[in-house]
C-alpha positions in Angstrom: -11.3 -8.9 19.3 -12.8 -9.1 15.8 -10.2 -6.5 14.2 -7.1 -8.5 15.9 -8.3 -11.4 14.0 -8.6 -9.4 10.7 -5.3 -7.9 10.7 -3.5 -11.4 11.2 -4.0 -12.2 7.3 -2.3 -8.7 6.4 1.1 -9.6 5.1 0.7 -13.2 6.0 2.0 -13.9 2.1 3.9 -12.1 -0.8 1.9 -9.5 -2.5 0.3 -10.6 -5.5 -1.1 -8.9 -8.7 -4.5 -7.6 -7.9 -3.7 -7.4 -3.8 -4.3 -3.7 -2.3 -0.6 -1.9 -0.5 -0.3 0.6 1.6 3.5 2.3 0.8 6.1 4.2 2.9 6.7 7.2 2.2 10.2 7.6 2.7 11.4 9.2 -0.8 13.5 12.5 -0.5 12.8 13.7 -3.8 8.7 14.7 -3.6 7.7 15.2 -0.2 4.0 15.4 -1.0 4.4 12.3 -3.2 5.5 10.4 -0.4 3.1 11.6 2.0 0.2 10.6 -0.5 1.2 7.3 -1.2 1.7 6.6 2.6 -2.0 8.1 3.1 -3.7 6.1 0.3 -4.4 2.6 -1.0 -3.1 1.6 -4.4 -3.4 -1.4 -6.3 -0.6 -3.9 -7.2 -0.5 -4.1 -10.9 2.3 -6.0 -11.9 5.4 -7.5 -10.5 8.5 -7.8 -11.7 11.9 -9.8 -10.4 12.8 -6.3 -7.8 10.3 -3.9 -9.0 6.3 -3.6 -7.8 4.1 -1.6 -10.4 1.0 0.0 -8.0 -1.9 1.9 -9.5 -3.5 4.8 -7.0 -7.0 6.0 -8.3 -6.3 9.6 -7.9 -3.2 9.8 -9.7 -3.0 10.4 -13.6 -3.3 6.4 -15.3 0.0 7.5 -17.4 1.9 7.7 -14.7 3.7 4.8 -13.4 4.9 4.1 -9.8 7.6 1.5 -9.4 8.9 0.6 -6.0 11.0 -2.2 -4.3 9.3 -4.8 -1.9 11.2 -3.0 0.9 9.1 0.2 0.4 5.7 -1.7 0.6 4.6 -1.8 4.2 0.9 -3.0 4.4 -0.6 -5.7 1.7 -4.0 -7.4 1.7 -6.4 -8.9 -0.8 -9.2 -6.6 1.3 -9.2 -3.1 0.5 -11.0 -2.8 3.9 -8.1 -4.0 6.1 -5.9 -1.6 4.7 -8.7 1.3 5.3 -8.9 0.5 9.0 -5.1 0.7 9.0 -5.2 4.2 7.1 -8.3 5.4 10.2 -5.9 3.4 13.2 -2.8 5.6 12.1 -4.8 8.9 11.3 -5.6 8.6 14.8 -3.4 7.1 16.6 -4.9 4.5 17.7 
């Protein structure tokens, strides 16, 4: 019961600078892009009116990653609700 109470405060409001997303991957043009943003955390940076900036670790700090709010699927201010989503859907749980 402990995790069904944690993941009612993911997505509760809009993301804000700072909050941790999970992204879909649906983008036709890089296939292995897509399927490492939907298979890592990144970090919202900055928001604009339509546009999200997110920040991933493991990708080079030049490189920028815009995206609609559409595309965002998962946010939280704990990085550890979002990893438990990342295990759940590795699994299948």
């Amino acid at each position: 019961m402990r995790h069904i109470k944690t993941f009612e405060r993911i997505n509760y409001y809009i993301p804000q600078k700072g909050d941790y997303v999970i992204c879909g991957g649906n983008h036709t043009w890089d296939n292995k892009f897509a399927k490492f943003i939907s298979n890592n955390i990144g970090v919202l940076i900055n928001h604009l009116p339509n546009q999200y900036r997110i920040d991933y670790d493991y990708i080079d700090p030049d490189t920028i990653y815009l995206t609609n709010r559409e595309d965002i699927l998962y946010w939280s201010s704990d990085k550890k609700e979002l990893e438990e989503i990342l295990i759940s859907n590795k699994f299948n749980i």
